[in-house]
C-alpha positions as CSV (number, residue, x, y, z in Angstrom):
1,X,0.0,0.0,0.0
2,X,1.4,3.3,-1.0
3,X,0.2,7.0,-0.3
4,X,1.0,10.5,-1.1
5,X,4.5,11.0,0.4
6,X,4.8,13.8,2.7
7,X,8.2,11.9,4.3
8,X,9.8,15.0,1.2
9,X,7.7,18.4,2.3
10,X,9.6,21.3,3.4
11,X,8.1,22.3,6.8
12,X,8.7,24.7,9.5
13,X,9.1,23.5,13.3
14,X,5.2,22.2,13.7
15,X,5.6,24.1,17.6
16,X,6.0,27.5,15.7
17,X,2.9,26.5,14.3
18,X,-0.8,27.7,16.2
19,X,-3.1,25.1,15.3
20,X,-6.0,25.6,17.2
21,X,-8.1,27.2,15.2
22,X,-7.1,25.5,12.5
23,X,-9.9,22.7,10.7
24,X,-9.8,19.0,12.2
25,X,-10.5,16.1,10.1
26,X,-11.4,12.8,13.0
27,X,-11.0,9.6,11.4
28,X,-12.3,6.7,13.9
29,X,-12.2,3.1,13.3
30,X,-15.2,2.0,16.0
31,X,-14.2,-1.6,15.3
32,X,-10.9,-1.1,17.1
33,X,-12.4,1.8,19.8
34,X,-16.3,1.3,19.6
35,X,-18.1,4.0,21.0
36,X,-19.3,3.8,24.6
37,X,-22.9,2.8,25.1
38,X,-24.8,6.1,26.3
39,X,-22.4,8.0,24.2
40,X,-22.4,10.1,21.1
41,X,-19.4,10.3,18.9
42,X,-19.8,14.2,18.2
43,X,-20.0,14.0,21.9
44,X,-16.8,12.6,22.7
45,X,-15.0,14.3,19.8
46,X,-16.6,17.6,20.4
47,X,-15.6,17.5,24.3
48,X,-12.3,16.4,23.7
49,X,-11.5,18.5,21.0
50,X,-12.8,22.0,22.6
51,X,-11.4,20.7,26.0
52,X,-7.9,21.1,24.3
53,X,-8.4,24.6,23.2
54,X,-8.8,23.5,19.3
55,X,-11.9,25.8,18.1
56,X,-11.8,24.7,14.1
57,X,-14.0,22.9,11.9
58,X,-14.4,19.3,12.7
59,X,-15.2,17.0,10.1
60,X,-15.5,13.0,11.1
61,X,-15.2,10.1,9.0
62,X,-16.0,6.6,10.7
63,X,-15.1,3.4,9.8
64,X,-16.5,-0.1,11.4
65,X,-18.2,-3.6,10.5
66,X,-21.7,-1.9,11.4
67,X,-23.0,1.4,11.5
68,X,-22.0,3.1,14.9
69,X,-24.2,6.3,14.4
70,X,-27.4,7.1,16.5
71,X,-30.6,7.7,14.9
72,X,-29.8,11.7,16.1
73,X,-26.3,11.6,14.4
74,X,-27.8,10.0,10.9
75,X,-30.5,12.1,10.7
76,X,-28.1,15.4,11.1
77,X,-26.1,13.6,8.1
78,X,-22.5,15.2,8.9
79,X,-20.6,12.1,9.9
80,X,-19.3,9.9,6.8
81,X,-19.7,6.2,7.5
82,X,-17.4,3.9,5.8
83,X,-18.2,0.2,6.1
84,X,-15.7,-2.5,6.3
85,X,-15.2,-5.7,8.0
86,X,-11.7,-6.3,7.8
87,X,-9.5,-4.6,9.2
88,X,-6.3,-4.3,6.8
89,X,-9.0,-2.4,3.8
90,X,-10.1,-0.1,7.0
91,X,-6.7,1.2,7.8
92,X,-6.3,1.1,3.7
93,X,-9.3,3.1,2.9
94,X,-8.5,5.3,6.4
95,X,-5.1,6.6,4.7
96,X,-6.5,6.9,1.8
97,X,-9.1,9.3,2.9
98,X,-6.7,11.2,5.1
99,X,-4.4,11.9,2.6
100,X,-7.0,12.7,0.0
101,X,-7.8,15.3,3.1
102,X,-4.6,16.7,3.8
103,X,-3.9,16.8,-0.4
104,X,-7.1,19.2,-0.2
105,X,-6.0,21.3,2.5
106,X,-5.1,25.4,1.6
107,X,-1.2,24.6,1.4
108,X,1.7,25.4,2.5
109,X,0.4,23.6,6.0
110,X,2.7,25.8,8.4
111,X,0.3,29.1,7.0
112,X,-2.9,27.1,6.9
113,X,-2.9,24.9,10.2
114,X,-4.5,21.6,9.8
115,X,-5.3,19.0,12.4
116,X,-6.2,15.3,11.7
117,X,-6.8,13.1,14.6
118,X,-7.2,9.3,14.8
119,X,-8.2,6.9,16.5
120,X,-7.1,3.5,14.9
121,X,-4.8,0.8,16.1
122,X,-1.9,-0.5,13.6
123,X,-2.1,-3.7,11.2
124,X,1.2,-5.1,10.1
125,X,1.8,-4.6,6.4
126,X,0.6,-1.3,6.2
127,X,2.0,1.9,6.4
128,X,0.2,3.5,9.4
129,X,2.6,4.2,11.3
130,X,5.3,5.5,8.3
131,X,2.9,7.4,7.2
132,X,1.4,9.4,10.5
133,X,4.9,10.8,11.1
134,X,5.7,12.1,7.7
135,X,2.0,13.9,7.6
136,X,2.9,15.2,11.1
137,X,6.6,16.2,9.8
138,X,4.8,18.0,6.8
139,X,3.3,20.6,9.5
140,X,-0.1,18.5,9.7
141,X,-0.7,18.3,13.5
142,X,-1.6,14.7,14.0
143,X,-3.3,13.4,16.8
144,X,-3.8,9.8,18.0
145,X,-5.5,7.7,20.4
146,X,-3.2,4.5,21.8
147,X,-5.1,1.5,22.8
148,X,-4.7,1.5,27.4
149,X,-3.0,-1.3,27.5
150,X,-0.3,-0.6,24.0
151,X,2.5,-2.6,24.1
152,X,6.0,-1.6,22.7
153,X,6.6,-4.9,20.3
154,X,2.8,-3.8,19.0
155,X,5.1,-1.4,17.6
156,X,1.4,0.6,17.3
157,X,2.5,4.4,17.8
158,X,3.7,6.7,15.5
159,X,5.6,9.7,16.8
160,X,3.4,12.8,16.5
161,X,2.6,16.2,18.5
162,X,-0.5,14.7,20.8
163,X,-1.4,10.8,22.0
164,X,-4.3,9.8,23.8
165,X,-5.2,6.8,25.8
166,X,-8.4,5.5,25.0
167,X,-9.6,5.9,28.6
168,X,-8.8,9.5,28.9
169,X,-10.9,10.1,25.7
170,X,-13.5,8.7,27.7
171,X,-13.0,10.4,30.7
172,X,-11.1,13.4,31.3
173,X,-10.0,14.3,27.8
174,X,-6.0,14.9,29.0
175,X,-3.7,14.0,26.5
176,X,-0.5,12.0,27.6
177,X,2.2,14.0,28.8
178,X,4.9,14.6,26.2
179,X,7.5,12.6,28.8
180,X,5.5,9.3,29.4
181,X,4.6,9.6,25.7
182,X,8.6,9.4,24.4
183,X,8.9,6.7,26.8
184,X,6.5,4.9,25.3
185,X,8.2,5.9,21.8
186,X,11.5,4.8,23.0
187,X,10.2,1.6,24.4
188,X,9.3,0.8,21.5
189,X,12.2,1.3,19.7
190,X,14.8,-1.0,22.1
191,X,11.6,-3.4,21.3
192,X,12.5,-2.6,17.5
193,X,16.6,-2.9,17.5
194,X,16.1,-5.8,19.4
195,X,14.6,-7.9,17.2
196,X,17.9,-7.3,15.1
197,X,20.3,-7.4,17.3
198,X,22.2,-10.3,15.1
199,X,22.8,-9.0,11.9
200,X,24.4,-5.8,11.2
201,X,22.4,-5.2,7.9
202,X,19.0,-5.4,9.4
203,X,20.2,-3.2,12.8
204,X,20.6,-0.7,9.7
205,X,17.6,-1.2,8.3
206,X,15.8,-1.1,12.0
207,X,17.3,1.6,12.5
208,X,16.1,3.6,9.9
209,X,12.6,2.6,10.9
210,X,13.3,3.8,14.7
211,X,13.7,6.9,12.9
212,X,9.8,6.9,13.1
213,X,10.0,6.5,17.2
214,X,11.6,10.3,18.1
215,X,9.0,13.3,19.0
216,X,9.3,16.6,16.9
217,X,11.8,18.8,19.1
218,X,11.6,22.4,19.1
């Protein structure tokens, strides 16, 4: 599966960047974080989102096996549902859609702030997490939520400006603090080098890919 490659984009520091004003595309596999009984999805988005201080536009695609939306939600008609059952052509048609998205947004990025947020877990094979990092290197402010209990050889998290645990989305709405989130990230990369520890070449080659497992600096 290949996308758009942002991994090339000239981009200034995404922290010189303001982004909360800027439009929000939410793209929400309910498959992999199904939304709480009692619960709206513009709800939850809606509180997180404006909890954060991010006062843009907020457009939400979701993707699932069946149709999550109440008969409030369909009836408004401003949530795309995307129906899939297996998971490797969610996460396909998922990038798909958000680059289509970003591709559409007023460019250059770093004038135009942009946030997509997500709340998927990774599939092997794909380029999920490859290709969060270079849309959040290309000044797109990318947003994810991490499964509670993530695991660093699930190798599940892409480095970007703002991670969420699934139970905070529920709850409070805090995001995870930029030092337990590089742990996490660096976790995951020993995890990573590890499984290459043997052969030269492929510590290379793992290496390059731990690339993906460092937090924008400022």
């Amino acid at each position: 599966m290949s996308f758009v490659d942002f991994s090339s984009v000239d981009f200034s520091d995404p922290f010189d960047t303001d982004f909360s004003a800027g439009k929000i595309g939410v793209f929400w596999d309910v498959n992999d974080f199904p939304v709480p009984e009692g619960r709206g999805i513009h709800e939850i988005v809606e509180s997180v989102l404006r909890g954060n201080e991010y006062s843009g536009d907020i457009s939400i695609t979701v993707y699932g096996e069946k149709n999550p939306l109440s008969a409030e939600e369909a009836a408004k008609g401003d949530i795309t549902f995307v129906q899939k059952s297996d998971k490797y052509w969610r996460v396909n048609d998922m990038l798909l859609d958000i680059a289509m998205w970003a591709v559409n947004s007023p460019f250059p990025p770093d004038s135009n702030p942009a946030n997509v947020m997500i709340l998927a877990r990774n599939k092997e094979k794909t380029d999920f997490v490859s290709f969060l990092k270079n849309l959040n290197n290309a000044n797109f402010n990318v947003l994810v939520v991490v499964p509670d209990d993530v695991k660093p050889e699930e190798l599940n998290v892409p480095a970007v400006n703002v991670a969420w645990y699934w139970k905070s989305i529920q709850e409070d709405g805090k995001p995870i603090p930029q030092e337990d989130f590089q742990d996490l990230l660096d976790k995951q990369r020993v995890h990573l080098l590890s499984l290459y520890e043997d052969d030269e070449d492929d510590v290379a080659v793992a290496q390059g890919v731990c690339d993906e497992c460092a937090l924008p600096t400022s």
